[in-house]
C-alpha positions in Angstrom: -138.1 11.8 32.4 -138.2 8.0 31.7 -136.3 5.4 33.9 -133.1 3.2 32.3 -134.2 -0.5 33.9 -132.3 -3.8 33.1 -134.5 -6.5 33.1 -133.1 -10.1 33.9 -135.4 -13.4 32.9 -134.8 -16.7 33.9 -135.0 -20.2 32.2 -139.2 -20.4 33.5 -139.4 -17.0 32.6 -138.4 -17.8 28.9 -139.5 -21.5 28.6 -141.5 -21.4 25.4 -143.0 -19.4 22.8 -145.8 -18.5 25.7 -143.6 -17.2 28.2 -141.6 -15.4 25.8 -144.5 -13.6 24.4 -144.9 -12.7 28.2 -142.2 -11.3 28.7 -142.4 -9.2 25.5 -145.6 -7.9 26.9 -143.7 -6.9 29.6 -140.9 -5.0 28.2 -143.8 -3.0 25.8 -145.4 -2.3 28.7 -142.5 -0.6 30.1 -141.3 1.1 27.0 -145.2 2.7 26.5 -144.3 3.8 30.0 -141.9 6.0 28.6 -138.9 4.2 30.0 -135.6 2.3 28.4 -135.3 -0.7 28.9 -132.2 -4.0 28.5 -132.8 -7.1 28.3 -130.8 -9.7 29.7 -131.9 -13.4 28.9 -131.2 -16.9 30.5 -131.5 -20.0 28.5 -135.0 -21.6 28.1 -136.2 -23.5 30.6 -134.2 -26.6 31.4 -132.3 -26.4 27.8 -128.8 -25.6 29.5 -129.1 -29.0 31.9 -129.8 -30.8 28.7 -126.7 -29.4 27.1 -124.8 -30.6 30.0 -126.1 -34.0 30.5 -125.4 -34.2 26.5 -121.8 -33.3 26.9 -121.3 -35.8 29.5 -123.0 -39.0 27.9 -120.0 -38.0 25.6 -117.4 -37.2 28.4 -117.7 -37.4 32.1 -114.9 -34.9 32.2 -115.4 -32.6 29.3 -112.8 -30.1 27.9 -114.1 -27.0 30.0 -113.2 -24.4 26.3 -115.4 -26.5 24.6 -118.1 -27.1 27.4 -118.8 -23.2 27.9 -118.8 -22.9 23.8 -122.2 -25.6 24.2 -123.7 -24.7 27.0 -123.2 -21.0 26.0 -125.4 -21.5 23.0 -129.1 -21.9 24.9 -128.8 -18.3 25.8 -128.5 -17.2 22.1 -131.7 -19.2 21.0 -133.7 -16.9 23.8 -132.7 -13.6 22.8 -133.1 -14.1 19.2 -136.5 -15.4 20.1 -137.5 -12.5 21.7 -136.2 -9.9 19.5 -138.5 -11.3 17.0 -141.7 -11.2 19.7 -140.7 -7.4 20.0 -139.9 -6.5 16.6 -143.4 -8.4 15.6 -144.7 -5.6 18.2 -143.2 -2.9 16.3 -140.3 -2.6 19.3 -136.6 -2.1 17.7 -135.7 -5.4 19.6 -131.8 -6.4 18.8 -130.3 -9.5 20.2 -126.5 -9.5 21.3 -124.6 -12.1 23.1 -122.5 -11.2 25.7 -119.1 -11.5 23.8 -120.0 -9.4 21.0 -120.6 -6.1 23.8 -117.4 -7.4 25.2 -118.4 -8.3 28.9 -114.9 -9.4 29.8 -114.1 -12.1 31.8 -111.3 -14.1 33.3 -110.0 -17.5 32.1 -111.7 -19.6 34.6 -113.9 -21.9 32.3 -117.3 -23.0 33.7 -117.0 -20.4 37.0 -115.5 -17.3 35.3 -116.0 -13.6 37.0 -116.8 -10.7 35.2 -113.6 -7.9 34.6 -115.5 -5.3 32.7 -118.2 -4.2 30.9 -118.6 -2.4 27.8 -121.6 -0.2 27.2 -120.8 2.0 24.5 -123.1 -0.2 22.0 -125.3 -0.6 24.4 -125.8 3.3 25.1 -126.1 3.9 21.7 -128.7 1.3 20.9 -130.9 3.1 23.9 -130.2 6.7 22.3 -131.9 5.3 19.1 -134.9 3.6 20.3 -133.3 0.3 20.7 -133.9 -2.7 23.2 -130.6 -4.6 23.7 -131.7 -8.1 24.5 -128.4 -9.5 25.6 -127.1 -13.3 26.6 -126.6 -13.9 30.3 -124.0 -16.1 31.8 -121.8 -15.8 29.2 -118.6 -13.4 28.2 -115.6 -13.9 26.7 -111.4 -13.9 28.1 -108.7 -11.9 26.9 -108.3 -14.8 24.1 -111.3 -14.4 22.7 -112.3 -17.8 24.0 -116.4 -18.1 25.2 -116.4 -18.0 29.0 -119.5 -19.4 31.1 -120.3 -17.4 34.6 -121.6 -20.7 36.8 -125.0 -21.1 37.5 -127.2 -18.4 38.1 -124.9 -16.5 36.2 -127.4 -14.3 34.5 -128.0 -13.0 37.4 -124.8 -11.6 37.2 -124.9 -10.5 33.9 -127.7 -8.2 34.6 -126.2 -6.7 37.6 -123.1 -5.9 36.0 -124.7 -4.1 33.2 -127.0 -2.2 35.2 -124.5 -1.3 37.2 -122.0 -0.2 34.0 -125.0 1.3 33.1 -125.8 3.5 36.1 -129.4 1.8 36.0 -132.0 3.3 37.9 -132.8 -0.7 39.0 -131.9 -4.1 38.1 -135.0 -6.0 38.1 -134.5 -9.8 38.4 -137.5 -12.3 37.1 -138.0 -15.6 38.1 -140.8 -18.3 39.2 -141.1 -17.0 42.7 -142.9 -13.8 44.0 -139.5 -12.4 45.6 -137.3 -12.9 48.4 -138.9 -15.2 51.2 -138.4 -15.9 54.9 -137.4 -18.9 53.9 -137.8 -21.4 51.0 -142.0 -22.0 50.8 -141.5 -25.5 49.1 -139.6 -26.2 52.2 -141.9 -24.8 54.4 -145.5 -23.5 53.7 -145.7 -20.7 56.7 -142.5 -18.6 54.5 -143.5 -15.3 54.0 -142.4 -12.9 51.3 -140.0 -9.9 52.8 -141.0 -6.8 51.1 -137.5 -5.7 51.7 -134.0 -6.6 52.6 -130.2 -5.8 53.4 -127.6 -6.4 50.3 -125.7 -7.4 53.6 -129.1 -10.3 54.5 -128.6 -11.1 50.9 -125.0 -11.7 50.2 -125.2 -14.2 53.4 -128.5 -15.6 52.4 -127.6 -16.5 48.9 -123.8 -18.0 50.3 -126.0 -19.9 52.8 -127.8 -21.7 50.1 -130.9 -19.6 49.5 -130.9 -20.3 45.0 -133.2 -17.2 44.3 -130.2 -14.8 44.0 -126.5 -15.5 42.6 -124.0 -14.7 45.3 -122.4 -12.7 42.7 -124.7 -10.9 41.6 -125.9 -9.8 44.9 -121.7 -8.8 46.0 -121.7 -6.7 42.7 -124.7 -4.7 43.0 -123.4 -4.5 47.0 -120.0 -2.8 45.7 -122.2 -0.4 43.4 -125.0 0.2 45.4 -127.5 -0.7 42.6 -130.9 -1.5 43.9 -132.4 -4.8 43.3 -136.0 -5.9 43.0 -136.9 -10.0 42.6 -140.4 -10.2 41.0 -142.4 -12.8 39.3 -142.3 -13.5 36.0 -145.7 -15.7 36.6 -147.6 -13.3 39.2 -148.2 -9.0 39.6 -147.1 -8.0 42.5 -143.5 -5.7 44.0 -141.4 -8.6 45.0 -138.9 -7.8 47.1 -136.4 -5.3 47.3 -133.0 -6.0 48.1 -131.1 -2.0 49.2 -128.7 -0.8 51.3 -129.8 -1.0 54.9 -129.6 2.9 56.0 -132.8 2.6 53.3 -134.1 -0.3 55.8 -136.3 1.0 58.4 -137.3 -2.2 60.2 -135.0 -4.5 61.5 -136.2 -8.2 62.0 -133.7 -9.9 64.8 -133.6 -13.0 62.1 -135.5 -11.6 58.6 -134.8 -15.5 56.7 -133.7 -19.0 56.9 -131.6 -20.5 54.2 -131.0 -24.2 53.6 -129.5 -26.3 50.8 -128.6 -30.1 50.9 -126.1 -30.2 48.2 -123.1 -30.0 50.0 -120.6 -32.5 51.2 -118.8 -33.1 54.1 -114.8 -33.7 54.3 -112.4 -34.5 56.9 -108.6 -34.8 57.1 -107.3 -36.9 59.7 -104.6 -36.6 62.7 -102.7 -34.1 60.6 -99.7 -32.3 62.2 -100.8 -29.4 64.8 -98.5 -27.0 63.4 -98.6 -23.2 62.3 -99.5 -22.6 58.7 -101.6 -26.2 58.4 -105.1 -24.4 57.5 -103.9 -23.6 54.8 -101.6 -26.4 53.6 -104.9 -28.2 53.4 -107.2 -25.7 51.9 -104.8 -23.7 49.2 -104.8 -26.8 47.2 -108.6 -26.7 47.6 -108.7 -23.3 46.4 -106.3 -23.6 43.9 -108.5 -26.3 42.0 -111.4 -23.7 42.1 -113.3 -25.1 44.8 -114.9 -22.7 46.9 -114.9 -23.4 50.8 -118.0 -23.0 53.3 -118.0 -24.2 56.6 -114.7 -25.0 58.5 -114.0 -26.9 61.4 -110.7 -27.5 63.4 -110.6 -30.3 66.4 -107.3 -30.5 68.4 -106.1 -34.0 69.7 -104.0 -34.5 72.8 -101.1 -35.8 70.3 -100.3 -32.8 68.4 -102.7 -33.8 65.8 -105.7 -32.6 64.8 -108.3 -33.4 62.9 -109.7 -30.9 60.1 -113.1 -31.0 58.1 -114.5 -28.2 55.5 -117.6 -28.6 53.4 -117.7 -28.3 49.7 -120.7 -28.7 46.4 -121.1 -32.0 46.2 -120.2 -31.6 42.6 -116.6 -30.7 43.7 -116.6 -33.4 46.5 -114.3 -36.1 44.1 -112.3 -33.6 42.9 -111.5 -31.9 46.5 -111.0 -36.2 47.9 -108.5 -36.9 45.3 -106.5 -33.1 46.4 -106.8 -34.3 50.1 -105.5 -37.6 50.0 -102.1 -36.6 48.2 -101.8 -33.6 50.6 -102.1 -36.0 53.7 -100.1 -37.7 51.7 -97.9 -34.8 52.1 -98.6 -34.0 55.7 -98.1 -37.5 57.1 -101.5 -37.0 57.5 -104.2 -40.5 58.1 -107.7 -41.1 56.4 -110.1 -39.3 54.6 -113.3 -39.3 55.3 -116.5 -37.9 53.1 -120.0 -37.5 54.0 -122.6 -36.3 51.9 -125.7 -37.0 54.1 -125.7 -33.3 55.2 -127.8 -30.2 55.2 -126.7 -26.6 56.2 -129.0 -24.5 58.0 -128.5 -21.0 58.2 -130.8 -18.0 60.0 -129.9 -14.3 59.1 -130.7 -11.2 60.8 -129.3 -7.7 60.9 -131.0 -7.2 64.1 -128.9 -10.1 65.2 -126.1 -7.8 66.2 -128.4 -6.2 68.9 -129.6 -9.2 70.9 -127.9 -11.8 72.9 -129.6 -15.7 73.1 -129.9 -15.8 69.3 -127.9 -18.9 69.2 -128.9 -20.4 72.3 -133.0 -19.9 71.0 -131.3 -22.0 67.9 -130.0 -24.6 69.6 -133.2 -25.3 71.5 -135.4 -25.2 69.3 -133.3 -27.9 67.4 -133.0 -29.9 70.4 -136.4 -29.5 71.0 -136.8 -31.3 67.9 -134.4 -33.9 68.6 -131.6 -32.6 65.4 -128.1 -33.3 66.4 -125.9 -30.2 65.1 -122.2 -31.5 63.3 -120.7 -28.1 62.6 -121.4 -25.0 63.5 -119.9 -21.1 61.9 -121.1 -17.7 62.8 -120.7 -14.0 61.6 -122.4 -11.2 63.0 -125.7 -12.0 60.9 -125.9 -15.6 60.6 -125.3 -18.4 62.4 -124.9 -22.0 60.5 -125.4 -25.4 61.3 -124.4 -29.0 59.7 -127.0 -31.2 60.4 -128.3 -34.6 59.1 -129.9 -34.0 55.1 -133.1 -36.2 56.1 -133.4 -33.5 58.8 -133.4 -30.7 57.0 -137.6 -29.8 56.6 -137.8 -30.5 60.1 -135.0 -27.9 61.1 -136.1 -25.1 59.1 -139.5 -25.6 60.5 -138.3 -25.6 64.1 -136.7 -22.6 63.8 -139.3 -20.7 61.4 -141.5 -21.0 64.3 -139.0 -20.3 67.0 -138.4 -16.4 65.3 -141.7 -16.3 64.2 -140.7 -15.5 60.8 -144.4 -16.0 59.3 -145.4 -13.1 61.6 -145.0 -9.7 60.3 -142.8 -7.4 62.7 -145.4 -4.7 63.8 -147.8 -7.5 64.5 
């Protein structure tokens, strides 16, 4: 008895008539293997950045309704693409966007979550010989109104079906061979992980790691869907990303992550009071803006000083919600860096062995990188560093774990 996979492609994976016949190739190649098989699309190649810098030129600041109804639209021109590659292949191809399957979503425009799938259509398109090809990164609210999931949504998308679906895998396509140790245009000595933890995962891909949505990786997490990264461009398993009782080996640190796209911000000599946290962040939150790494320094006059990080796409929107909230709090200045990188290793086997942090530390001394914030959960440990540092740092400590090295070696 065949196998019911959900296929996700990215933007590469779909950039031109080419890779589209590519992917088609795929998807027969399944099918003749006597499995079912949905399709779930992203937009091709760098058409949804084009959208966006198009809306802008027009408005800065553009209605977010209307900017998920345009940048929802580069998904539809892929799927309908490929239906016609399969259906030239004599494969019952059907293209679907998202809101006519009715993947709900809530209201948040730009960054909205998934509330439920319907599969009924779906189901009943695979009982007749069907392959779905569906948009990614797109649903619709309870108004009917287009909703966009953020980027790297169709990531999401694809999970969500295949988990609605009670998939036998979620396969997820992109330019890269799988998950690495850590990003190999950052480093050259990464090395692909065969494996690894939806618990690795879920901090990898918060930490920065792009290969993954967040998302994504949390819902397959909750439903315990298995998750293979492959290569749209190159044979080969990928990685897959499980449950760990399904994980035999366990790495102390199994990747790095590292992204320089953040900002820092700090509040000044606020009140040292209970309750202050989160006078200063639920405004954040309220807005939308997510939160990573937080830092509270106490003065010796009842003050203190507080700074959070934020995308630096968020970083005027959270300035202009600090200053009137210091405003507020009889606070004093603001103050916003965005020459910063955050480098985080991740480990289950981190649990199990002291000096983790202190091996960190040296080896970023050892390489003269002065550390600005640091945040820790059992897996991962973070630092704030300088952004023209951040190569340097993720080589240091690649080498430190010896994370090129396999772990029987």
């Amino acid at each position: 008895m065949g196998k019911l996979i959900v296929k996700k492609f990215g933007g590469t994976s779909v950039a031109d008539a080419e890779r589209i016949e590519a992917v088609a190739d795929n998807i027969e190649s399944e099918i003749n293997a006597g499995n079912k098989v949905t399709v779930v699309l992203s937009a091709m190649g760098d058409s949804t950045d084009d959208l966006i810098k198009l809306a802008k030129e027009i408005n800065p600041e553009p209605d977010l309704r209307e900017y998920d109804a345009l940048v929802s639209t580069g998904e539809q021109i892929s799927v309908a693409l490929l239906a016609i590659a399969l259906l030239k292949r004599g494969i019952k191809g059907k293209s679907y966007t998202a809101y006519q399957l009715g993947i709900k979503t809530n209201s948040s425009h730009s960054r909205a979550r998934i509330l439920d799938v319907e599969v009924s259509k779906i189901i009943s398109e695979l009982n007749e010989g069907v392959v779905p090809v569906i948009t990614g990164f797109q649903g619709m609210n309870e108004s009917g109104d287009i909703t966009t999931l953020g980027r790297g949504g169709s990531d999401t998308t694809g999970v969500a079906l295949a988990a609605a679906l009670d998939a036998d895998e979620c396969q997820i396509y992109t330019d890269v061979e799988g998950i690495f140790t850590t990003d190999p245009r950052v480093y050259g000595k990464a090395r692909l992980l065969k494996q690894v933890s939806f618990e690795e995962m879920l901090e990898l891909s918060s930490s920065g790691a792009k290969v993954l949505q967040l998302r994504a990786v949390e819902y397959a997490s909750k439903f315990n869907l298995p998750i293979r990264v492959l290569s749209s461009f190159n044979e080969g398993e990928g990685t897959l990303v499980q449950e760990e009782k399904n994980i035999m080996e366990r790495p102390i640190v199994s990747g790095i992550s590292s992204i320089d796209t953040e900002a820092k911000l700090t509040i000044r000599g606020v009140p040292d009071i209970p309750g202050v946290a989160a006078k200063i962040l639920s405004p954040i939150s309220d807005a939308g803006i997510e939160v990573d790494v937080i830092v509270q320094n106490i003065g010796a006059d009842n003050t203190t000083d507080f700074t959070f990080t934020v995308n630096e796409d968020d970083t005027k929107q959270a300035e202009e919600i600090l200053k009137k909230t210091s405003t507020t709090l009889g606070g004093g200045l603001i103050d916003v860096d965005d020459d910063i990188a955050k480098i985080s290793i991740v480990g289950r086997g981190m649990r199990a062995h002291a000096g983790v942090a202190s091996k960190m530390f040296q080896a970023l001394a050892k390489s003269e990188i002065n550390i600005s914030m640091i945040t820790t959960s059992e897996i991962k440990i973070s630092v704030v560093i300088k952004k023209s540092e951040m190569t340097k740092a993720v080589a240091a400590l690649h080498d430190a774990f010896d994370l090129d090295k396999e772990l029987d070696e």
